[in-house]
C-alpha distance (Angstrom), angle and dihedral (degrees) to the residues before:
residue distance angle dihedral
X1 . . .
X2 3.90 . .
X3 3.70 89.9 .
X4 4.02 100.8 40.6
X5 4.06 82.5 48.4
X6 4.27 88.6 55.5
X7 3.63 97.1 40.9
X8 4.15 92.9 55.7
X9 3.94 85.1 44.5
X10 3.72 89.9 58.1
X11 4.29 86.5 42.1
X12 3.57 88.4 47.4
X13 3.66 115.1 31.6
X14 3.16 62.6 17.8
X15 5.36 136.6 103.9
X16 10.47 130.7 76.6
X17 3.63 124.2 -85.0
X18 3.46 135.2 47.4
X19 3.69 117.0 -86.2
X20 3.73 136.0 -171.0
X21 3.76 118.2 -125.3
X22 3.39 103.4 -136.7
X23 3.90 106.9 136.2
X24 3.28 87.9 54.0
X25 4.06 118.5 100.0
X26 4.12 127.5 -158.6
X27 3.44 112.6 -115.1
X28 4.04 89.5 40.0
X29 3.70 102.7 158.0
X30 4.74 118.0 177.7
X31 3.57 118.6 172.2
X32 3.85 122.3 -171.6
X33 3.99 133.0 -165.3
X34 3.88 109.1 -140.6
X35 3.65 119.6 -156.6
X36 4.09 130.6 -175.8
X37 3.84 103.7 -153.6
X38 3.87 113.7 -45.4
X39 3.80 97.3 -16.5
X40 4.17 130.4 92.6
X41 3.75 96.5 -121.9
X42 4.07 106.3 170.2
X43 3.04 155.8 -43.9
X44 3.98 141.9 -107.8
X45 3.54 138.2 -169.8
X46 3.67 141.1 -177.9
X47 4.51 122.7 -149.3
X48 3.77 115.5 -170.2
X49 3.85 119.7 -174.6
X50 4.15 124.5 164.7
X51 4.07 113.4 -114.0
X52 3.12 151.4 160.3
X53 3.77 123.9 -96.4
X54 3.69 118.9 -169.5
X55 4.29 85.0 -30.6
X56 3.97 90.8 -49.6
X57 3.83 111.3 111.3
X58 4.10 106.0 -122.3
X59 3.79 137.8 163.3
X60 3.71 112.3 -93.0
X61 4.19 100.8 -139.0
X62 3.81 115.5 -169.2
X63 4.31 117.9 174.6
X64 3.46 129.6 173.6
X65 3.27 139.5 -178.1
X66 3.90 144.2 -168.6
X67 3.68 145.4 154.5
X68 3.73 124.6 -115.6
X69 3.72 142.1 -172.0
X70 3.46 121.9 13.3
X71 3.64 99.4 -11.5
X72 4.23 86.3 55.3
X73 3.80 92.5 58.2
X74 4.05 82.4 66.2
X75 3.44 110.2 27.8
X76 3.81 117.3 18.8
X77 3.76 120.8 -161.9
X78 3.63 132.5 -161.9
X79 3.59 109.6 174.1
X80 3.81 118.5 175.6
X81 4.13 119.8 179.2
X82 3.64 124.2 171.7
X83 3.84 133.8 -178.1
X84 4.11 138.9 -171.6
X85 3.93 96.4 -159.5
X86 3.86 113.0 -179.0
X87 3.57 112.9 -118.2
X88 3.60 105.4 -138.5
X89 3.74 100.5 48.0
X90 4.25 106.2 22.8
X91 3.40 92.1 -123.6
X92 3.72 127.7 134.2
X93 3.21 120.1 -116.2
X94 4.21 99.5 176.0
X95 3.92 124.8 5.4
X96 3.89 125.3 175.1
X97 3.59 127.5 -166.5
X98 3.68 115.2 -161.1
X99 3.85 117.4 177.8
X100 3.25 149.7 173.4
X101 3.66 130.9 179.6
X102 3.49 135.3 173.1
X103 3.99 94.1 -62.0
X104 3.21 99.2 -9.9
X105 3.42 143.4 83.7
X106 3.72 147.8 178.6
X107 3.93 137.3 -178.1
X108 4.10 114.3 178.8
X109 3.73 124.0 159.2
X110 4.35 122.4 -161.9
X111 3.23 127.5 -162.4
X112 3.96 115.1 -168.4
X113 3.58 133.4 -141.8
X114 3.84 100.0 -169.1
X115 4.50 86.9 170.0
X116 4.36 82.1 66.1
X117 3.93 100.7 19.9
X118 3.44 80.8 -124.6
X119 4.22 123.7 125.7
X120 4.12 133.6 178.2
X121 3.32 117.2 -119.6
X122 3.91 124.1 -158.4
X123 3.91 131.3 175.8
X124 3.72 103.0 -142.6
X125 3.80 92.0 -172.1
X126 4.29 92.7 59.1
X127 4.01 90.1 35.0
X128 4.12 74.7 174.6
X129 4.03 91.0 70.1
X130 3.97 86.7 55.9
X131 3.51 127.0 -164.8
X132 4.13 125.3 -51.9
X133 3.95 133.9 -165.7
X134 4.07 108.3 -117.9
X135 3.95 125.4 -152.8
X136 4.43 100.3 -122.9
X137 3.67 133.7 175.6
X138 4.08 138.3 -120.6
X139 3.22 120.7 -59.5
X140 4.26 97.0 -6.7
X141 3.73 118.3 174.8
X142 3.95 129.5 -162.5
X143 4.15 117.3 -134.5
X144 4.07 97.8 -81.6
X145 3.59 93.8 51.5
X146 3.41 105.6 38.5
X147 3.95 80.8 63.5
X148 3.96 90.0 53.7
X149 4.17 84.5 47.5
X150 3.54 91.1 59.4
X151 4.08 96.0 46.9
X152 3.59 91.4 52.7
X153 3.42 97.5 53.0
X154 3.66 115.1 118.3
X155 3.98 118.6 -110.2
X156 3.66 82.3 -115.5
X157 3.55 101.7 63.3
X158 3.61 93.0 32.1
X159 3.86 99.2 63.3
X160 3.88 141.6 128.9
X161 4.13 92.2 -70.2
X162 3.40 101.2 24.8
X163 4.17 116.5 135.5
X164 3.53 108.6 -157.6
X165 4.15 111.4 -162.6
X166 3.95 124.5 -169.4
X167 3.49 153.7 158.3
X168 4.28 120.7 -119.2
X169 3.36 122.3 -168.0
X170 4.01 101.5 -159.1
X171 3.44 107.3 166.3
X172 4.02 120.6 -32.5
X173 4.03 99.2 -21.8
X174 3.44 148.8 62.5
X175 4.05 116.1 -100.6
X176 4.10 111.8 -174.6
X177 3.72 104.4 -152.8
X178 3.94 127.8 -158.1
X179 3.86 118.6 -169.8
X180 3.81 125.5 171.4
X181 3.62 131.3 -158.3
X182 3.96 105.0 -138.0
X183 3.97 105.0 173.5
X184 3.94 147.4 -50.0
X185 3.62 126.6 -80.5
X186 3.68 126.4 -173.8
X187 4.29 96.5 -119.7
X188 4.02 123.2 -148.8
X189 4.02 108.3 -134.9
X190 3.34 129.7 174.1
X191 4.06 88.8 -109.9
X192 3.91 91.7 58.9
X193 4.16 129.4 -79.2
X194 3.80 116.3 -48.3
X195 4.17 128.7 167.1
X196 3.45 119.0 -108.3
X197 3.94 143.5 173.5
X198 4.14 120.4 -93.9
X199 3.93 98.4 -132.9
X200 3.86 117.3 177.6
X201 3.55 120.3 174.5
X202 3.70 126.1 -157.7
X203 3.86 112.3 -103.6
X204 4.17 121.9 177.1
X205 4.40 106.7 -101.9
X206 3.26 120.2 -147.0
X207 4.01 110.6 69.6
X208 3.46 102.8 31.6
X209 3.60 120.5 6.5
X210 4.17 126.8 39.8
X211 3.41 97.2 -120.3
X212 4.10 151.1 -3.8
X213 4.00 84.5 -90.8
X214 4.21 98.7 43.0
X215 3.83 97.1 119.3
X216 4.30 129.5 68.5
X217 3.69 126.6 -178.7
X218 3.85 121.3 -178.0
X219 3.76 121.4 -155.8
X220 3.39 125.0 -164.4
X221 3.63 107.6 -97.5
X222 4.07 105.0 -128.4
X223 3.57 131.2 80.5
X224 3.91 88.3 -69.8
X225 3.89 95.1 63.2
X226 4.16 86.9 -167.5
X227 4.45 105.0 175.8
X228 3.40 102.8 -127.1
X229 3.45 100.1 177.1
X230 3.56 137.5 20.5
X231 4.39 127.5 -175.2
X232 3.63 128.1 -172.2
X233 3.91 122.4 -164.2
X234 4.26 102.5 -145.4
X235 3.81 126.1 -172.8
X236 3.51 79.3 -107.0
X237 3.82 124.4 29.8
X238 3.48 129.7 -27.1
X239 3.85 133.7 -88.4
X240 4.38 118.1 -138.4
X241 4.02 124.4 -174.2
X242 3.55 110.2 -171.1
X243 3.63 124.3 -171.2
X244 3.87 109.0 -111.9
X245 3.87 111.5 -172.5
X246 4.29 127.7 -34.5
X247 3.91 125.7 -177.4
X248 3.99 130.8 -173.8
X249 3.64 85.1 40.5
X250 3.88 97.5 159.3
X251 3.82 101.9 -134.6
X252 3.90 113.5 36.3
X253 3.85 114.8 -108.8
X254 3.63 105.8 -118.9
X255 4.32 105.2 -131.9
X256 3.59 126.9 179.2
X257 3.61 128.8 -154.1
């Protein structure tokens, strides 16, 4: 469960060059429901508010995540991820990843140095281990604003065809990432029908999902590009995020009944 939870973080929060973040509005607020099969099994939600980081204005990016109900009384999850992603260029310029699940737990904090592709690393949970200076790549992004990446896309480069390649950062390595847009499909929400972009990124089968092509995200397909739903084929069962309410998003989402 640990790892299914991680690997729709990085979907979700989680998927370059630099790119301005425009459509995106402080005081954003999207909340999803998650559910594995039949049962209610979290929640997540995503805060946005415009900063300043060290004098530069950024996006202030704050996700959590937990299970609930049944599922918590098992496996509890308190996921916290936060990111200072600089405005003009969509590039992080601090990320922390605090988490705790079930038994396990994990607190690491990055600070990136896009001018060097170089960032620090430090592991706040073994303060003993200290910090250390990692070797990166262009244009990398860590799981909150890869998401933010995505959204501010133009519709012209996010298209029926379009193969979108990056590099995450999730919590002390590297994770290339491959997601193609394969049609539109008119998606039933619980706010009314809207049309969206079919998304499926590539994922590794064998341990966790079925195959190469287990997991489908739809975005809204406007100049928002919101994911409003997300589904991952397992070995066993299947994992849904649903998005649950959102205000201050920019441009209105256009539902029909």
């Amino acid at each position: 469960m640990k790892k299914i939870l991680s690997i729709l973080g990085v979907l979700f929060f989680a998927l370059g060059f630099s790119q301005k973040l425009d459509i995106i509005q402080s005081g954003e607020v999207l909340n999803y429901r998650i559910h594995y099969g039949v049962f209610n099994a979290g929640t997540a939600s995503l805060t946005t508010l415009k900063t300043n980081y060290q004098g530069v204005p950024h996006f202030y990016v704050k996700g959590i995540g937990r299970t609930t109900g049944a599922v918590r009384a098992f496996f509890k999850v308190e996921d916290v991820y936060e990111s200072f992603i600089n405005y003009q260029t969509g590039l992080p310029s601090y990320y922390v990843r605090n988490v705790k699940e079930g038994g396990y737990s994990q607190h690491f904090q990055t600070v990136f140095n896009h001018s060097n592709q170089t960032l620090i690393l430090t592991d706040k949970k073994t303060p003993a281990n200290g910090s250390k200076v990692i070797k990166s790549v262009k244009g990398i992004q860590d799981m909150l604003s890869a998401f933010y990446y995505l959204r501010s896309l133009p519709q012209s480069q996010l298209k029926v065809g379009s193969i979108i390649n990056m590099n995450i950062w999730i919590d002390d390595e590297l994770f290339p990432f491959q997601l193609k847009v394969t049609g539109t499909e008119l998606l039933k929400t619980k706010f009314g029908m809207i049309n969206t972009l079919k998304i499926i990124p590539s994922v590794k089968s064998g341990r966790v999902f079925k195959d190469d092509e287990s997991v489908t995200m739809w975005v809204s397909n406007d100049i928002n590009h919101v994911p409003l739903s997300i589904k991952a084929d397992l070995l066993v069962g299947s994992l849904k995020a649903d998005l649950d309410s959102y205000k201050n998003v920019k441009t209105p989402l256009k539902f029909n009944p």
